[in-house]
N, C-alpha and C positions, 0 to 999 in steps of 0.2 A: 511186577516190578517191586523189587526189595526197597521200603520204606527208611528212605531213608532222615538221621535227623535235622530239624530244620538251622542252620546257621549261617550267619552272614559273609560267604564266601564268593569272590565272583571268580568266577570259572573260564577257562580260555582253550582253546582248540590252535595249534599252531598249524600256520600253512607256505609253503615252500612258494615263495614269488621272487621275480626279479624285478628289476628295476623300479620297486615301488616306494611307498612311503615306507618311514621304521615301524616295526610291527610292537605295540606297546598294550602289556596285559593288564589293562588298568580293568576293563569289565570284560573285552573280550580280544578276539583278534581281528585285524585286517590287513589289507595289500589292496595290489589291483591281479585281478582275471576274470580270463571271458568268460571261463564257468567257476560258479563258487560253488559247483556241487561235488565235483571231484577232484580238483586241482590242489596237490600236497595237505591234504585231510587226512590227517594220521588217524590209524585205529581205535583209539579208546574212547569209552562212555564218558560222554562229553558232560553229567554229571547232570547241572541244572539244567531246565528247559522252559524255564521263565526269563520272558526277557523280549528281542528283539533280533532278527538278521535283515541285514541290509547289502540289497545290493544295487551298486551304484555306478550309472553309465554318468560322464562328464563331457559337453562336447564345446567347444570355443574357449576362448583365452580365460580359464579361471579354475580355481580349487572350489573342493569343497572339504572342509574339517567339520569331525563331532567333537559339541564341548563339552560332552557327556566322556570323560576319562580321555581322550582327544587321542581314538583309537583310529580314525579315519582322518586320512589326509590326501588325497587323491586329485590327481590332475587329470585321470584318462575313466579308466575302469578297476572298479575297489571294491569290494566285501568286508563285511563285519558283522559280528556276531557277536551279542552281546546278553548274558544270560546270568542267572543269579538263582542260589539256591532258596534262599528266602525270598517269599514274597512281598515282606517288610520290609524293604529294604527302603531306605531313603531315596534310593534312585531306582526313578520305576519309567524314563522312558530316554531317548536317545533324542537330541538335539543337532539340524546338523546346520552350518552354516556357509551358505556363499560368499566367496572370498574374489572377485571381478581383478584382473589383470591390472595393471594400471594402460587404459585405452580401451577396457573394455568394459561393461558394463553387463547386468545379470538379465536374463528374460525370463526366468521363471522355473518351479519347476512343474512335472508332471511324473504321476505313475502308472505302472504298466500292471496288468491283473494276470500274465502266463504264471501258471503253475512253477512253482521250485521244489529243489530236490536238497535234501539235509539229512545228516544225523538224529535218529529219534536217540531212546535209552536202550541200551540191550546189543545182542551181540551181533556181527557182521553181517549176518545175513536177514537179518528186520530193515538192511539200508539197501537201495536209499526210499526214504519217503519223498512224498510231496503232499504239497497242496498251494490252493490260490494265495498270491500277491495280494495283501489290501492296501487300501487307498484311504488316509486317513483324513481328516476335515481340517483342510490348512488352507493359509491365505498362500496361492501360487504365486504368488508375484513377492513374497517377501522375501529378506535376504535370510531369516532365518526360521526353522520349521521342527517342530518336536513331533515323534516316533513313537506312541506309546508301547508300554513294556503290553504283553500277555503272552498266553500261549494254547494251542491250536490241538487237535489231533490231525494227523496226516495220513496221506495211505500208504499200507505198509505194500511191502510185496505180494504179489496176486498167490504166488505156490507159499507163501507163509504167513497168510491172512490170519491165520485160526494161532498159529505158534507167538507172531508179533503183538497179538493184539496189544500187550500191556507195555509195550516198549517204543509208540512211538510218537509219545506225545513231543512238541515241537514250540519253539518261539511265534510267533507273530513275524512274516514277512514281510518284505516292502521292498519292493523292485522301483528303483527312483530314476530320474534322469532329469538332470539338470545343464542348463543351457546360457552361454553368454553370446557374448556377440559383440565384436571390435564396433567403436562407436562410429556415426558416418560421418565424414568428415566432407562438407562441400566448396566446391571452389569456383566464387565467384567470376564470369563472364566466359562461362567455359563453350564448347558449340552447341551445346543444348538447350541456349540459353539461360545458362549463368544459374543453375539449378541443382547441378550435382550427379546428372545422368542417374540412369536405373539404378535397380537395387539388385540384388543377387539372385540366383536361380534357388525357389525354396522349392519348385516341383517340376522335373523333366514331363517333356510332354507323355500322356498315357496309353497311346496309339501311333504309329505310325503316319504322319501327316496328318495328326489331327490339327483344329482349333478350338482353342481355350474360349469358354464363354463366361455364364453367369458363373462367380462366388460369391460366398456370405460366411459366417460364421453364428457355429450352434453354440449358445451359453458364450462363456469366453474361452472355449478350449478348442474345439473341432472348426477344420473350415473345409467346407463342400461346395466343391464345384462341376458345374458339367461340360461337355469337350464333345465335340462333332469330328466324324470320322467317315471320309464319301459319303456325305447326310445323314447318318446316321448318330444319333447322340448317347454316352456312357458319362458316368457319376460317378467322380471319385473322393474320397475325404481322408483327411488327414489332422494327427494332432499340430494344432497352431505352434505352438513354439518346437517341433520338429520333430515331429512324427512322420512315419514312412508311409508317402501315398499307398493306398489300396482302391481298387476300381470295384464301386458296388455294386454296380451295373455294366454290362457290358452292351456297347451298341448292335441294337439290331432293330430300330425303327429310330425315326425322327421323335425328339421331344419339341412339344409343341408350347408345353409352360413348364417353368422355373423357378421355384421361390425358394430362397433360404431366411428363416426367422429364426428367431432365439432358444425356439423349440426344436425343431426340426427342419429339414427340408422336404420339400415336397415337390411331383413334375407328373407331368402326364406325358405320352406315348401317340405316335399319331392313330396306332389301334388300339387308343379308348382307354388303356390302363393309367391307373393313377396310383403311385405310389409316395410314402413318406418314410423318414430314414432319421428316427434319434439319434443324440448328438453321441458318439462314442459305437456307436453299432455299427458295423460292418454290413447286415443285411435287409435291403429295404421289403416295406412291405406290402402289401397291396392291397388296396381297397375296393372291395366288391359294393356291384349297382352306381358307379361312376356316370355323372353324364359328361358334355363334351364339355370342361371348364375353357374361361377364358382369363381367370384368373384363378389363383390359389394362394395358400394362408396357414400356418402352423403356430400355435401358440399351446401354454399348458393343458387348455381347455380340450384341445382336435385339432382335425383338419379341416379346411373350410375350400370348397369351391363355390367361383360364380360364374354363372352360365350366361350367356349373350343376350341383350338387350333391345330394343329396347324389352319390358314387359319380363328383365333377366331373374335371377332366385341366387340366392346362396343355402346349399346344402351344407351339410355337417358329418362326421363321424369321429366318434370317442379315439383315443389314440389304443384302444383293444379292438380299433376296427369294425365297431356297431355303428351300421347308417346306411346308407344317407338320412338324414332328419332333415325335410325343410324349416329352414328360418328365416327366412324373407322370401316373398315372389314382388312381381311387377316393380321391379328396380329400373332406373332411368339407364340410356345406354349410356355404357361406359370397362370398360377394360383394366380395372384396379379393386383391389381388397386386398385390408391391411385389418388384422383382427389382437386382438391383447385380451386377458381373460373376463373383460367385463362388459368388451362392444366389438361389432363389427364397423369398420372406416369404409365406406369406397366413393367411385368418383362417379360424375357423370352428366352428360349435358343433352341429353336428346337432340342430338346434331345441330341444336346451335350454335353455332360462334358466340364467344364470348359469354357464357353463362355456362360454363364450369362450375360442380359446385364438388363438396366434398359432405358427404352426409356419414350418418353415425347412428346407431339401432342397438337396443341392449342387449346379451347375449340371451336372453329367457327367452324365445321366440318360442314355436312356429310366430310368422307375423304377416304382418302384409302391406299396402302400399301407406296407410295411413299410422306405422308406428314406426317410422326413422326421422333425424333431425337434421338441421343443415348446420352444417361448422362454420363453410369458405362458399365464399358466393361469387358471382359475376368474375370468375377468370376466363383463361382458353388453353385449352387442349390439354387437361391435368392429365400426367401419367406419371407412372414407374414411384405409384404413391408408399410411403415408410412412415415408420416412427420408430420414438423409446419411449419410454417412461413420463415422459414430462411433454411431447407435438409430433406433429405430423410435419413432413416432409415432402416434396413434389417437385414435378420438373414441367415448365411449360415451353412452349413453342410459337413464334410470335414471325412471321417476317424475315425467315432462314435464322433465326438467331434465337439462343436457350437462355431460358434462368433454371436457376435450382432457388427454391422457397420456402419457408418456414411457417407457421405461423405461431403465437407467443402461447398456447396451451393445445392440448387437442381437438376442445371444442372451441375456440374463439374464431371469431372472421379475420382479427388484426394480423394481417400477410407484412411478411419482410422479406425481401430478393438477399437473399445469401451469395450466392456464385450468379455473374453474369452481366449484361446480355454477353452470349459468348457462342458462336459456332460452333453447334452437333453435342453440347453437354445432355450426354445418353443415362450417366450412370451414381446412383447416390450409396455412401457411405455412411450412416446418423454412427455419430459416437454413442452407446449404450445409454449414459446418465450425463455425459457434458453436453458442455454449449456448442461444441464443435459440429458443423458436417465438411465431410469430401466428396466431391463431387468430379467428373472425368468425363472428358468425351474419348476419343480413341487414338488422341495421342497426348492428352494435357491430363493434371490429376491437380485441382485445387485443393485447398485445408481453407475454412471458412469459420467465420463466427456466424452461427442463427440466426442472427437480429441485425444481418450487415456489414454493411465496411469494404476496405477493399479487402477480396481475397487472394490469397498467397501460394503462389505456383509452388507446388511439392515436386512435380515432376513435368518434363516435358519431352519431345522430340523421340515420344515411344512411339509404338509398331504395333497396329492392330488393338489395342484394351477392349475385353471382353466384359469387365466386369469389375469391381472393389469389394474390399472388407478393411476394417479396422479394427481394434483391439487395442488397449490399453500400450503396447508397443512399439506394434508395428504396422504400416500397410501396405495391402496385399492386395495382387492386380494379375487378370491371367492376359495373355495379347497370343494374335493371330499364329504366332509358334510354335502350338499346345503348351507352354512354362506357365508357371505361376513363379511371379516375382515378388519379391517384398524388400520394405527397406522401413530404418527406423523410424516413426513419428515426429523422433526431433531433427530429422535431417531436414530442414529446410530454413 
């Protein structure tokens, strides 16, 4: 590549679009299209190759502008490419912001890591290159996000690998999609009971007469759920604010356990496999020397199963799938563990009534029956035990009638009835770091304060609920249809 010398010139590539935003060569160019790799890309050496391209999917009532030379203005699908001969340039990254309809409001954005294809330096046939989409360290939830400037090498053409080498250095990618969503608006005394009715289809079902069961959500981006299909159970996951389901399992035996944590999801198989599936990965994986768990458990630390009681064990393995390691045996009976990177939670009452407790063990084990501690004492029938960052969560069973429960830290006894007493409340929601939980049986979905009070009907007079998730926006609910549904946190 002829050296060229260094000054502060920004550089632009023009591209042939219709109906889009004006094309303005403050640093680079843009439009909208559905591919920015070949669509009206004129032939000449695009000069700089410091800087930034961006390609940008828009979906619900809003723009997005860069206020970086405010070369993007896009309501649908838009490209820009933004590049600089000098590296000293005062401007060394692309800023871009959401702009909400009026009625609508922003969910966030999120980016995509496929391969793109661009102009390196050098002559026609060194194109096109590619390389990965990055994913830069930004708050998804804000209205506005900076792109930093750099630049890559890419792969040049396979029959002109040895000829391209020096021609095909490249920008810094970023394949972005950003998402709004009309606010919900509800209307008092309607036949749903005065609630607002459902929320929209965020996922057709994944099978053919399936039903939708347990979701959760991995980190705050991914939410995993699993779907029975003639008994048979399949896993599929999707990015939260609107990513396209993919099925990472396909059914061909019954799943017998279900957990989604912050880390991962994790399920067992009626023939004995156990697999886990981080948050963003498409393919789950399997862990060898499994026994028969009755519950399971994913946090940064592994995977955790506990095995049947009374006299039950919790196993372990690294998330590179080294294990089992025992870390507790002769655990009381009980059908719960809920694990964070410092302790394992679970429950258990040795078939008495009324003496429910909730105990807690450090993660250093191996251990045995005399090193775990009691949290929650003298309840009945704890199950379907959670937390976050700050308590534990639980649902009890009294007399045909539920509560959903808190207690005031993770190790304290002091219990508060959140949701309830309320017929069939099956399913808990904890907000990540608020005071909030949601709680659901299978056709009602409450919003709760931790510590009490009355709680507040979100949704009612649904069909089948399989299961919840919440997220700083919105919640999301699968029912007997195979769909997953969701609607906004403030609708209520």
């Amino acid at each position: 590549m002829e050296e060229r010398p260094r000054r502060r010139v920004f550089r632009f590539v023009t591209l042939a679009v219709l109906a889009c935003a004006p094309l303005l060569a403050v640093l680079g160019a843009a439009g909208c299209s559905d591919d920015e790799e070949t669509v009206g890309m004129v032939s000449v050496d695009p000069g700089g190759t410091y800087g930034a391209e961006v390609s940008l999917a828009v979906t619900g009532r809003g723009r997005v502008i860069s206020t970086t030379g405010s070369t993007i203005d896009c309501p649908t699908r838009c490209y820009g490419r933004f590049v600089v001969d000098d590296r000293a340039s005062p401007i060394q990254d692309v800023k871009l912001k959401a702009v909400p309809t009026p009625g609508a409001r922003f969910l966030g954005w999120s980016f995509e890591s496929e391969a793109l294809g661009t102009r390196g330096r050098g002559p026609d046939r060194c194109n096109p290159v590619s390389r990965p989409a990055v994913s830069p360290s930004v708050d998804p939830s804000a209205l506005e996000i900076t792109l930093p400037f750099g630049e890559v090498n890419g792969t040049p053409p396979a029959a002109n690998a040895g000829e391209c080498a020096a021609s095909y250095a490249v920008p810094l990618a970023y394949r972005v999609v950003a998402r709004f969503e009309s606010d919900v608006t509800i209307v008092d005394g309607g036949a749903d009971g005065g609630d607002g009715g459902g929320g929209e289809v965020f996922a057709e079902p994944q099978g053919a007469g399936s039903v939708a069961r347990e979701i959760g959500l991995v980190g705050s981006q991914y939410l995993v759920w699993r779907w029975d299909q003639a008994g048979f159970g399949g896993v599929s996951t999707a990015i939260a604010n609107g990513g396209t389901p993919q099925i990472v399992q396909s059914p061909s035996s019954a799943i017998t356990v279900f957990e989604v944590d912050q880390a991962g999801a994790v399920w067992q198989r009626s023939d004995g496999s156990l697999y886990y599936l981080q948050g963003g990965a498409v393919s789950p994986v399997l862990l060898s020397g499994a026994p028969t768990c009755v519950a399971v458990a994913m946090d940064a630390s592994g995977i955790s199963c506990r095995t049947a009681g009374p006299n039950g064990s919790i196993v372990s393995w690294t998330t590179g799938g080294i294990g089992p390691t025992l870390q507790y045996s002769f655990l009381p009976t009980g059908t719960d563990l809920h694990t964070e990177t410092s302790y394992y939670f679970f429950s258990g009452d040795n078939g008495v009534p009324g003496a429910a407790s909730v105990y807690y063990g450090t993660r250093t084990g191996p251990g045995d029956a005399g090193s775990f501690n009691t949290a929650v004492t003298g309840r009945t029938g704890i199950r379907n035990l959670q937390g976050n960052t700050s308590r534990l969560f639980w649902i009890e069973s009294s007399g045909g009638l539920s509560t959903a429960n808190a207690n005031s830290s993770r190790f304290s006894s002091s219990v508060f009835t959140s949701v309830g007493p309320q017929a069939g409340i099956a399913f808990l929601a904890p907000d990540v770091s608020s005071t909030y939980l949601w709680a659901a049986s299978t056709s009602t979905i409450w919003r709760a304060i931790y510590s009490g009070g009355t709680p507040t009907i979100f949704r009612s007079g649904l069909a089948g609920v399989g299961g919840i998730a919440v997220d700083s926006f919105n919640v999301y609910w699968t029912q007997s249809d195979g769909r997953v549904y969701r609607a906004s946190r403030s609708g209520i």
